[in-house]
C-alpha positions, 0 to 999 in steps of 0.5 A: 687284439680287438674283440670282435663279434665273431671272437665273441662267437668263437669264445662260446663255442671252444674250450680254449684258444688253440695251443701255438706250434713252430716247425722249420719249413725251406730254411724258414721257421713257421709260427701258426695259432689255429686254423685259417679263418679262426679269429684267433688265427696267427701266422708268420715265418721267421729267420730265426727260431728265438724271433719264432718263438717270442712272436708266438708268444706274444700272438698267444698272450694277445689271443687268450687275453682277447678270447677270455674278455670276449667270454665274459668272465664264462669259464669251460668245464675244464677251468671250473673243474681247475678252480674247485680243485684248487679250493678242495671240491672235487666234482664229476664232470658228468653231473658238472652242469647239474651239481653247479646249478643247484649250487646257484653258479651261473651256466651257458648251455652250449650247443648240441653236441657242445659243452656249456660255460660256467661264470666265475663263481663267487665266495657265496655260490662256492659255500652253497656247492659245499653244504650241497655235497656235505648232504650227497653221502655219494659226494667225495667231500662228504666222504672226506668228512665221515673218518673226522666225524666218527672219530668225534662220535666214538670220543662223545660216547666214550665220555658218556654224553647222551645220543641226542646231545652227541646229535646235537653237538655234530651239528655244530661241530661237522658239516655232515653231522650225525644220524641216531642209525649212524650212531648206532652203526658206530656203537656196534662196531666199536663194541660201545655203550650209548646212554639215552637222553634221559640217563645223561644227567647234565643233557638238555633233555634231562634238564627239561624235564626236571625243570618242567616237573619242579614247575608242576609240582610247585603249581599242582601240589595244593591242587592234589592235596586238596582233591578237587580236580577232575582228570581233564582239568588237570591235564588242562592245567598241566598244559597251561603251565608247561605252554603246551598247545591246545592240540591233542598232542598237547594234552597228550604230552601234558598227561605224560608228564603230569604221570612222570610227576606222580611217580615222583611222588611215590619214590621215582627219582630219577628227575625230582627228589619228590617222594611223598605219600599222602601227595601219591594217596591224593592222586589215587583220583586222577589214575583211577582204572590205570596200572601200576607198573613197573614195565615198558612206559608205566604210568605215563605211558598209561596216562597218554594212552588214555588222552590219545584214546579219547581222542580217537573216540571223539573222532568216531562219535563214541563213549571214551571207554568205548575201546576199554569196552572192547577189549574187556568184553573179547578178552573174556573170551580169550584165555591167558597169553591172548591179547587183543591189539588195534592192528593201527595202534590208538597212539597215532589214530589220536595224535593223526585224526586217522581214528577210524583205521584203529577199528580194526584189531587182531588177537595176538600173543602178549609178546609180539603185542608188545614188540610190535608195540615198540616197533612199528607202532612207533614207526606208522606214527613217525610216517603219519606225521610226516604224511601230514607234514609235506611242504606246500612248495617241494611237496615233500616232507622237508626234515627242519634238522638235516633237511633230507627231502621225503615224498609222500611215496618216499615215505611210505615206501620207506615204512612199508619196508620196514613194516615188511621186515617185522611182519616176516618177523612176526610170522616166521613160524606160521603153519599152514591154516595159521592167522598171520599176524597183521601189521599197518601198511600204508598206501597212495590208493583211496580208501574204496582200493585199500580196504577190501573190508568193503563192508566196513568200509561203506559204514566209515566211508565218509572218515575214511576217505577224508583222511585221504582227501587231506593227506594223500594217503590210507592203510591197506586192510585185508579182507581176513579183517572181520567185524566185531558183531562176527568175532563176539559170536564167533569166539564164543562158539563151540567151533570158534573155541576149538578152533581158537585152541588150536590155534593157541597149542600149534604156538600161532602169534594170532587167533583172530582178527575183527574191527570194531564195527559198533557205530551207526550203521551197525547199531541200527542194522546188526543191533552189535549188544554182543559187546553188552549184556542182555538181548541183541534188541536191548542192545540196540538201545543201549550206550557201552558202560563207562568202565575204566579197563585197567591196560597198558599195551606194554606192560603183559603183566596189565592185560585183562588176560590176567585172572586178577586183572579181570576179576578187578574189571567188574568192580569197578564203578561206572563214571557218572552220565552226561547231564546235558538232555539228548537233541532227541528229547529237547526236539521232541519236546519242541515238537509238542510245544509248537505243535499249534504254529506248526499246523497253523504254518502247514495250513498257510502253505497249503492256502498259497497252493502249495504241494502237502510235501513242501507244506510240511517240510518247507521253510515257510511251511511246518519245518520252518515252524518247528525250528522256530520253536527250536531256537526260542529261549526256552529251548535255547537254554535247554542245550546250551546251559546243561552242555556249558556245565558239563563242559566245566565239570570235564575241567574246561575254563569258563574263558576256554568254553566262551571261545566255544562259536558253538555256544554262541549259536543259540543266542545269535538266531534267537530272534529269527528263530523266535519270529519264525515260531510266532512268539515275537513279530516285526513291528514293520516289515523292512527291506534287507538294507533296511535291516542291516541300517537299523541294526541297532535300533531294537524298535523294529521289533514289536512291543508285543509278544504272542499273547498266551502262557505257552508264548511265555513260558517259551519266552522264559518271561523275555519281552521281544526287544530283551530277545532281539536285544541278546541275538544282536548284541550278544549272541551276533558279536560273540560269535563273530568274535569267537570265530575269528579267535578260533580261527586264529588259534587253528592258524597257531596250532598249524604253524606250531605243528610245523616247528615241533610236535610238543615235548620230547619224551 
């Protein structure tokens, strides 16, 4: 039968070619295939039945050969459905043309009202339908899985392998493999016990970590022993020898174990067989103000806390032990049971930059402080890393491990639920009058929608709404959130302590909740000295004191509350102040020095007709003038080296500070800066072309500086072509170079963030 374009036509639009049927009719037999004017018609009388029979058959053999070339390898929903059956799929024939699609099956959508075809599918698009349907829990070949899987699950936990190996080992040995929620459901049913990675000896995580402290201690041992370390030059080195990168989760991570190698050292064996008392004595330095603890997280937990809280005060422009300021000076306020907590917890404002929601707090009682902490806590950190993680191509957050594929929606509604669950927990038996207590929730609006603390909000708008601006996201904030200035006062009010009592005797889980508002703003506009001692005045003008408050959010025998704790707070030494000389008083400075050229540049604008206003704040004007003096040698030296000293004493390398573009800035404008002061002159005048062509050559620099000592001693002494000699080839290279190594490590801190967020704890 030849293969026609109407068969081509006809194959598309049926299933199949029509079934034949014979019938005796006026003493004939009639053998018919389909209907009159169908290209795959047949019709035909025969005397006998048997001739009947074998010409429909071989009518029909012609036909369906014929209709199936003229389809072109397309299968109807029927046979594909006939053809995954038989290789074990079994799929709904509602979702058929969806499911197959994603598969990567080749697909003719047929006509309204019709059905679609389905080419044959190869070996590849058969296995890419299967690992489809391994991941739909709705799938019946996923469900066909679940028995065999769980089977595999109990025999692991039985044999006391760890939850992250069983998850491990699943993944090799399923094809749906196992969540550590699906773990713990089969736990519960089967009355079992599951270790945790760290208690299973031979488990990888373990081995890790024994590897990773053997290393430490080989490395930093001399260094402890002979105490001539700083707290940040040790994490610093922590983190180079365990490869970590130089992010603050890195730090962070680095800090934990470098705890974890401490309490070896003091009898800990549970990794390394280490104990050694003077080595424990010698690292009194580096955990000096942390708990000793015995409780949830220890001193590890204590020694990140502490990194990741550093962190977030260097987001907000503060002091480090801005936060342990604080808490020291509310808690003094609140008796025993009655801690202050960050309503968003420190940990993950540090590893997420999202520092200025943590200024919010809350008085609590010790143990819902300590369950929120081990809960949601945990949960807004997981949430934020994936807010921050969303594939630039699904824009999802994509699991690299399962491959579960979250919006950002689905995200947060997913920890909102959750979030909600706690906080009931927390306030089931609030009365009426009663604070409840506050837990994180996140949320889509921007930041002016989500936080009805208008008030905070317009002094951290700019932090607030550049979380949003990168990430899609922000926390909502209750109005019942005050400011630190109010809660201070209040708490040590007659009507606050009444209040704050009752509170305490009716079993209330919170007493008070406040953000900490001391920043700009409010320093200049409340005058916040509540959280000092003396006048609000003094206050104004003074920077919190550097006292290490000795805390740790999970362990209530730590909290300041504790009558021993507090007394031990007021004896502990401040740490020593910065040495580099604020802006204010090298501008200050400045100002005096070029006090002749700034007038003298005034004079000359206003000679040219120019208005007082741009005389003065103008470029040619006094402004211009005063930066110049600003950028001479002098000046230069009186920022740039006291800040490169202090930055070795926090523990940075001298490699790691000239990588620094900042510290390159001084010396890249010097000469600019220092023309535009008067000390030096061109010693012609040159086209910008003409500039960039004798770049090298230091003689279009005059010979000759501005007579006088004060031109000297803002030279330092240097000639004007020793000057133009350090902006080009120095201070110019250095920074481009510095910039470009920066931004290079910023690319290889971005790609790392999207494979691992440092060590597995």
């Amino acid at each position: 039968m030849e293969v026609t374009p109407a068969l081509k036509q006809f194959a598309l639009e049926r299933t199949n070619v029509p079934k034949p049927y014979l019938r005796l009719q006026a003493g004939k037999w009639r053998g018919v295939i389909g209907n009159k004017g169908d290209p795959t018609y047949f019709s035909g009388t025969f005397n006998s039945k048997a001739a009947a029979e074998a010409a429909l058959k071989k009518a029909y053999t012609e036909r369906v050969k014929a209709f199936n070339i003229a389809r072109e390898g397309f299968l109807a929903p029927q046979e594909i459905l006939q053809l995954l059956e038989k290789k074990g799929i079994k799929v709904g024939a509602s979702s058929l043309k969806n499911t197959l699609e994603k598969a990567g099956f080749e697909v003719k959508p047929g006509q309204i009202g019709g059905f679609s075809l389905f080419k044959t599918p190869t070996e590849e698009q058969i296995n890419k339908l299967k690992e489809n349907l391994y991941k739909d829990p709705k799938s019946d070949l996923y469900k066909s899985e679940v028995p065999k899987r769980n089977k595999l699950v109990e025999k692991y936990i039985r044999q006391g392998i760890s939850r992250t190996d069983i998850i491990n080992k699943l993944r090799q040995e399923s094809p749906i493999g196992v969540t550590g929620t699906t773990i713990d459901e089969i736990v519960k049913q089967k009355n079992l016990k599951i270790i945790s990675g760290r208690e299973a000896d031979g488990s990888k995580v373990v081995q890790n970590i024994k590897t990773q402290l053997t290393g430490l201690d080989k490395e930093l041992k001399d260094v402890i022993r002979a105490g001539d370390y700083t707290f940040n030059g040790l994490i610093n080195r922590a983190r180079k020898i365990l490869k970590l990168p130089n992010t603050v989760n890195g730090s962070a991570n680095a800090a934990y174990r470098v705890g974890q190698l401490i309490e070896a050292y003091r009898g800990d064996t549970q990794y390394i067989n280490k104990t050694n008392p003077f080595l424990a004595r010698q690292s009194v330095k580096f955990t000096q103000g942390l708990p000793k603890t015995e409780g949830f997280g220890g001193l590890k937990a204590a020694l990140r806390r502490k990194t990741l809280e550093t962190s977030v005060t260097g987001q907000l422009g503060e002091p480090k032990t801005f936060f342990q300021n604080v808490r020291k000076s509310l808690q003094r306020f609140l008796p025993g049971g009655i801690n202050v907590d960050e309503v968003k917890n420190i940990a993950s404002s540090g590893r997420y930059g999202s520092g200025p929601y943590s200024i919010f707090i809350q008085g609590i009682k010790e143990g819902v402080n300590e369950t929120k902490g081990k809960t949601v806590d945990r949960l807004v950190g997981d949430a934020e890393f994936k807010l921050q993680n969303l594939d630039p191509i699904e824009k999802a957050y994509v699991d690299p491990k399962t491959g579960k594929v979250e919006t950002r929606s689905d995200i947060i509604n997913n920890y909102n639920n959750k979030a909600k669950i706690y906080e009931q927990q927390f306030n089931k038996n609030l009365k009426p009058g009663e604070l409840p207590v506050r837990v994180p929730f996140l949320s889509e609006a921007k930041p002016g929608t989500a936080i009805k603390n208008k008030e905070a909000y317009k002094d951290f708008k700019d932090l607030f709404d550049d979380i949003h601006t990168k990430y899609g996201y922000s926390f909502e904030v209750p109005e019942d959130l005050k400011t630190i200035y109010n809660a201070r006062n209040y708490l040590r009010s007659g009507e606050g302590q009444i209040r704050l009592q009752r509170f305490i005797k009716s079993g209330a889980g919170r007493v008070f909740a406040v953000p900490l508002a001391m920043y700009g703003t409010y320093l200049g506009a409340k005058q916040v000295g509540p959280l000092l001692t003396g006048t609000a005045a003094e206050a104004g003008e003074m920077v919190p004191q550097t006292q290490q408050i000795k805390f740790d959010e999970y362990n209530t025998a730590t909290y300041p509350s504790n009558p021993l704790v507090r007394e031990e707070l007021d004896k502990i030494p401040e740490e020593p102040e910065e040495i580099a000389p604020g802006f204010t008083t090298v501008a200050a400075a400045a100002g005096v020095a070029g006090a002749k050229e700034i007038k003298k540049a005034y004079s000359a604008a206003r000679e040219l007709g120019r208005g007082r206003l741009r005389s003065a704040v103008g470029l040619t004007g006094g402004l211009g003038a005063f930066a110049g003096t600003l950028g001479t040698p002098l000046f230069t030296a009186a920022m740039d080296v006291p800040y490169a000293i202090d930055r070795l004493r926090q523990g940075e390398s001298p490699s790691e500070i000239l990588q620094d573009p900042t510290m390159y800035l001084g010396a890249a404008f010097m000469e600019p800066l220092s023309k535009a002061s008067g000390v030096i002159q061109s010693a012609e005048k040159l086209s910008t072309a003409q500039k960039a062509r004798r770049f090298f050559d230091l003689s279009t620099v005059a010979k000759e500086a501005r007579p006088g000592a004060l031109s000297k001693v803002l030279r330092l002494g240097m000639s004007p072509r020793a000057i133009a000699g350090v902006s080009r080839f120095f201070g110019l290279p250095g920074l481009l170079i510095s910039g470009g190594l920066t931004a290079y490590d910023l690319y290889n801190t971005y790609q790392e963030s999207k494979k691992s967020q440092g060590i597995d704890e």
